[in-house]
C-alpha positions in Angstrom: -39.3 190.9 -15.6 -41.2 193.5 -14.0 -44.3 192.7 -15.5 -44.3 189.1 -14.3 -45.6 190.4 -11.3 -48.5 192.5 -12.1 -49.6 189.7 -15.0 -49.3 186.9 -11.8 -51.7 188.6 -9.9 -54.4 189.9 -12.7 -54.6 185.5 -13.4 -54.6 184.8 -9.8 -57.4 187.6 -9.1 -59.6 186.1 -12.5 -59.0 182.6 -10.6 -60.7 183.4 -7.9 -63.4 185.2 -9.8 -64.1 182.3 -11.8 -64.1 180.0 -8.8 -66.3 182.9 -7.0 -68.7 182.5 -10.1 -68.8 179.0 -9.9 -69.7 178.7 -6.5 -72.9 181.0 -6.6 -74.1 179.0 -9.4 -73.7 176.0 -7.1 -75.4 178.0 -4.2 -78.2 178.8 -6.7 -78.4 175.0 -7.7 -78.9 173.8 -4.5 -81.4 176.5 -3.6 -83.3 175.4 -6.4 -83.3 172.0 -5.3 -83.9 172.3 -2.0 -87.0 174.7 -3.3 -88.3 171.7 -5.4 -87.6 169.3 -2.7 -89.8 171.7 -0.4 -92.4 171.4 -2.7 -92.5 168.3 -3.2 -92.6 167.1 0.6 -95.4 169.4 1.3 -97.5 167.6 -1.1 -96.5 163.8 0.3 -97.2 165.3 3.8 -100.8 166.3 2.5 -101.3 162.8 0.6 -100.2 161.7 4.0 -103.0 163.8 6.1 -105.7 163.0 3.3 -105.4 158.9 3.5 -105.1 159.2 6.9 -108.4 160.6 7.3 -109.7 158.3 4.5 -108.7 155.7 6.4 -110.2 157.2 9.8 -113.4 157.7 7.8 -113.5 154.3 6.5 -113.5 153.1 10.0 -115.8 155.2 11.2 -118.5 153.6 8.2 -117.5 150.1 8.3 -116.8 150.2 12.2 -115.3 146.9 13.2 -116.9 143.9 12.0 -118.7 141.8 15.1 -118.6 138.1 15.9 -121.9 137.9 13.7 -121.0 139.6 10.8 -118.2 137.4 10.8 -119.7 134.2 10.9 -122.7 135.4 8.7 -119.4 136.1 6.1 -118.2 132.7 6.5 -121.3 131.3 5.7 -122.0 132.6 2.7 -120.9 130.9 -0.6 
């Protein structure tokens, strides 16, 4: 059997190429994702900064309601 050797190792060498190829196709899986995911955070963080100042905006307009606006409000029908 002295070509049980040399066939052993030319399977064991196209193991690890397989398991090689599957991994970088993981790697480039996850890089996707983690690109998507990226992308998507940067556009909750600027939903985030634009409601923010909405709602610093809307503040600023309305101000806070006094004592007499309130009761004027409670008045009414």
């Amino acid at each position: 059997m002295p070509l049980a050797g040399p066939h052993a190792t030319e399977r064991e060498i196209e193991r690890w190429r397989q398991r090689e190829r599957r991994l970088i196709e993981a790697l480039q899986s996850v890089d996707d994702e983690r690109r998507r995911l990226d992308d998507e955070l940067l556009k909750v963080e600027q939903q985030v900064a634009y409601y923010d100042s909405l709602t610093r905006e809307m503040k600023r307009e309305l101000g806070r309601p006094g004592l007499s606006s309130l009761l004027s409000s409670l008045r009414r029908p």
